[in-house]
N, C-alpha and C positions, 0 to 999 in steps of 0.2 A: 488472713493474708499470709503465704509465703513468703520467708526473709531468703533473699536471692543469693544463694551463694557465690563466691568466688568464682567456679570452674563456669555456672552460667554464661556470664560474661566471655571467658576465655577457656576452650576447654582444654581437660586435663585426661588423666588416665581414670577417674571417677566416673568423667562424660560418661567415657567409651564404653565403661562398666555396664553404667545404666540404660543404656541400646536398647538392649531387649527389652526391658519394662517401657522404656517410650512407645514401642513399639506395642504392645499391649495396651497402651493408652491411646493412641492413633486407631486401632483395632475398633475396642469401646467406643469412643468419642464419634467415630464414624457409624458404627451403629445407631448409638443416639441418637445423630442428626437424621438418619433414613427413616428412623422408626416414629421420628415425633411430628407433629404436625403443627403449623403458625395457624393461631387466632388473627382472622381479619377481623376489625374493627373499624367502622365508618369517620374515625379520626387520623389525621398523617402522623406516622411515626418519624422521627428522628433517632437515629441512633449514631449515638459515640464512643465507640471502644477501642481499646488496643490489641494486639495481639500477644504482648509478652506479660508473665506476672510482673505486679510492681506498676510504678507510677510511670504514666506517662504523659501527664497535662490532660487527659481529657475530659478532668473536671472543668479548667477556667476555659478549655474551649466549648463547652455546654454553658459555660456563663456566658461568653460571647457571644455564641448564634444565637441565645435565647434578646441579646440588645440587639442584635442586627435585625431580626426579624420583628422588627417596628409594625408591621401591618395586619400583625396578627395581634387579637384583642386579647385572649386568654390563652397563654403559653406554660402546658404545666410540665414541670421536668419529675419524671420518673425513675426513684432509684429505690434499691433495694435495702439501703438503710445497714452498707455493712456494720457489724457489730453494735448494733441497736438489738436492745430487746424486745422491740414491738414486730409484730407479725405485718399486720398491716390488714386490709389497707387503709391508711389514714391520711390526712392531710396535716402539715408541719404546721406547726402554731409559735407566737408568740411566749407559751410557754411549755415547750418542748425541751429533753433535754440530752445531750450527747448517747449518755447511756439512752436511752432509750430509741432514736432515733439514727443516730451515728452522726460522725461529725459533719463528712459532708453532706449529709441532708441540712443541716443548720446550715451554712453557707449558703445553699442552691436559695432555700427561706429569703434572704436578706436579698434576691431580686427577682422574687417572686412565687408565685404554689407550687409549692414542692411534695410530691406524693411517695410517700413512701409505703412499700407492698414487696414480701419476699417473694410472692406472688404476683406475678407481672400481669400476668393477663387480669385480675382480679383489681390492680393497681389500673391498668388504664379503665374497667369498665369503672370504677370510683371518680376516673380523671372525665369521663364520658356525662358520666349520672350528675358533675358538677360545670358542665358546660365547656370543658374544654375544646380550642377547636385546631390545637396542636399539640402534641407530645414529645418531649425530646427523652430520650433514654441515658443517664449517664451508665455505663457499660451494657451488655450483651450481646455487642456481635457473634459472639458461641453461641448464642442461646436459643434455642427452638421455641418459641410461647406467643411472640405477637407478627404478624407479617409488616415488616420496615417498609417507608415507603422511601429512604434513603437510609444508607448507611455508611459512618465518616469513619476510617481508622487516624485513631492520632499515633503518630511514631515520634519517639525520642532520638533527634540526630547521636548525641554524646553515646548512648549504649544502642542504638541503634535494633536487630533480630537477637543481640546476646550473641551465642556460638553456634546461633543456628538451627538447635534442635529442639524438639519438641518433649514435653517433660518426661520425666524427670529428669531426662540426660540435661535438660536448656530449660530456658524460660518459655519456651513455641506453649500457645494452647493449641494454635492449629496451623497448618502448612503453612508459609508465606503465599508461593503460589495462590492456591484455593482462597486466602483469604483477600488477597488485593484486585480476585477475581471478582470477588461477592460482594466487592466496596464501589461507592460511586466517589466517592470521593477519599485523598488519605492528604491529610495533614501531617509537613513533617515541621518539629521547633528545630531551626537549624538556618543554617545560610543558605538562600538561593541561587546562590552560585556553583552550591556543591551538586556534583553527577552523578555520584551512585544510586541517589534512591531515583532519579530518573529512568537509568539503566533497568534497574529493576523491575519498575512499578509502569513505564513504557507509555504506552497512549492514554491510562487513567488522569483523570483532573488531579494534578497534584499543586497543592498549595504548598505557600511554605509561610511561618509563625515564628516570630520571640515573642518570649516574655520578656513583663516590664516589671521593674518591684518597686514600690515607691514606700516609704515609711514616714507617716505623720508626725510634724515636729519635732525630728529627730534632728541635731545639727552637726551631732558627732559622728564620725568617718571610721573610729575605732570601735567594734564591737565584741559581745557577747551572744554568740546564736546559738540557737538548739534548733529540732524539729523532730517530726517522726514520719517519717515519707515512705512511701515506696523505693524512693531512690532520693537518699538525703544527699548524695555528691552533685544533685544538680540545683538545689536551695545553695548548698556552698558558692557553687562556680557560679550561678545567679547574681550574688551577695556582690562577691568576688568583679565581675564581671561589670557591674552597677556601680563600683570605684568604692567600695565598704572594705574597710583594714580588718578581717578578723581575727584579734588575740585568740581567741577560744571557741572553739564549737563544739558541741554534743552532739550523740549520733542515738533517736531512739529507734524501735521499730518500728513498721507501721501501723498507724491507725492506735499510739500507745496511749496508753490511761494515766497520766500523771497524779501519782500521790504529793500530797505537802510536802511529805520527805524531797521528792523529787524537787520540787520546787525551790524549797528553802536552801538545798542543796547548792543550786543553782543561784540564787539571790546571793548566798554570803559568797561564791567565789565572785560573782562580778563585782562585789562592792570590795572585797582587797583587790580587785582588779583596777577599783572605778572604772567598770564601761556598763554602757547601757544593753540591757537584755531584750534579744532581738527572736521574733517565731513567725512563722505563718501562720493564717487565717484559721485550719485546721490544728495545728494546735494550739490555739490561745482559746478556743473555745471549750479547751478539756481541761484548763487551769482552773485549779478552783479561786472562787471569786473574789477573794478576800488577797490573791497575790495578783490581779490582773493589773493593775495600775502601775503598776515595777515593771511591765512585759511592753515591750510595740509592738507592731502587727505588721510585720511583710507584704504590703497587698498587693496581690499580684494581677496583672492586667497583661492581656494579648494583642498584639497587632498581628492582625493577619494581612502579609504582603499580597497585594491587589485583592485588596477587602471588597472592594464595587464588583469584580469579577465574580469574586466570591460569593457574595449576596443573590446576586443577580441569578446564576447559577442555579442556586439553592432554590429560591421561592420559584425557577421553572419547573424544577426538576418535582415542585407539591404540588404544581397544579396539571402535570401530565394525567393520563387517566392510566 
């Protein structure tokens, strides 16, 4: 994963540099999509991606539609297992492990079959071969391999397109335009009151999502958090936001590997601190085991504002032909 710099978000004279080679990216990237061709497959695809690098929720909203859609019997979510060392395709187990798999394949596990395949198209005919009779994709709206039978962008209100531009200048993989075209649906986390991404995104189904963080028997208000996110300022403003005092946060990168050192690191400042050490679900899974009982777990939960709409929507739009 790319750690997002500075100018991303806001640009600078580096952006401007970088122009040309976005531009050369845009070039390529449009080639690829001409030249490659989507695997149909006799199973509906879901897919859920962002358009910027870096985090933008649509992991726990791939946790979500995968409980909404209550009517489907066997719902396998497919992802590619970033920085796992298995190829794939395989099915997530019980004893599966981060390195191997990646973290959030473990997650997706704990509510239900999770395939993982760096190979997609390879990854659904395994989701096929095991009976599934829905597929949700955690990321590949860029990606050429399977034909989507919907496709959801989730946008992050707080950082919203970055600075606009496409890489390296910006975080863009691809046009805004082109891409809110290709989407049926875009999910923004943000207030539904706000206008801009209406503006923008125009007669598309647009929904709008907060998260929720709850953390298990926790009674204390003052804490000690870390995480390693795509974008750790919106775990902060979450915390923040959820009425949590944080003396201390740590800031890793994404998708990071915690050694002991890390850890223990971390244990002895929060105990001259006396506060309780606070992560999300993704990283408490990369702790090793012998410090996880010193750790809580952020678990983060989605309301999507006019859910019924939503729902409803969704299981039309899998049974059109």
């Amino acid at each position: 994963m790319i750690k997002s710099p500075n100018f991303w978000k806001k640009s600078n004279i580096l952006s401007i540099v970088l122009l040309p080679i976005s531009l050369v990216y845009f070039c390529i990237f449009k080639l690829y999509q001409l030249s490659s061709k989507e695997t149909l497959i006799d199973i509906p695809i879901i897919c859920v991606g962002n358009l910027v690098v870096g985090g933008s929720g649509k992991t726990p909203i791939v946790i979500k539609i995968r409980k909404l859609l209550n009517n489907y019997n066997k719902i396998f979510v497919l992802t590619r297992g970033y920085k796992g060392s298995e190829i794939g395709p395989l099915i997530v187990s019980k004893h599966s492990k981060f390195q191997e798999v990646g973290d959030e394949s473990l997650i997706h596990a704990k509510y239900g079959t999770t395939c993982v395949s760096k190979n997609k198209r390879l990854g659904a005919f395994l989701c096929k071969k095991e009976n599934a009779d829905l597929i949700i994709m955690d990321d590949g709206l860029q990606s050429k391999d399977l034909v989507k039978k919907i496709k959801i962008l989730v946008i992050d209100s707080n950082y919203g397109f970055g600075n606009n531009f496409l890489l390296p200048a910006g975080p863009l993989r691809d046009t805004i335009n082109h891409t809110i075209s290709k989407c049926d649906f875009i999910i923004v986390f943000g207030d539904p009151k706000e206008n801009r991404f209406k503006k923008i995104i125009g007669n598309k189904k647009l929904f709008f999502a907060k998260k929720i963080v709850t953390i298990k028997k926790l009674k204390k208000k003052r804490i000690y958090a870390f995480s390693g996110l795509g974008n750790n300022e919106n775990f902060f403003s979450q915390l923040k936001n959820d009425g949590f005092e944080i003396i201390k946060f740590k800031s890793f990168s994404d998708h990071y590997k915690y050694s002991e050192n890390n850890i223990k690191k971390i244990i002895n400042e929060a105990k001259k601190l006396n506060l309780p050490i606070v992560c999300t679900e993704k990283d408490y899974v990369k702790i090793p085991k012998q410090f996880q009982k010193k750790v809580y777990i952020a678990e983060l939960d989605v309301k999507i504002f006019s859910s019924k709409t939503f729902t409803k929507s969704i299981k039309r739009k899998l049974i059109e032909s």
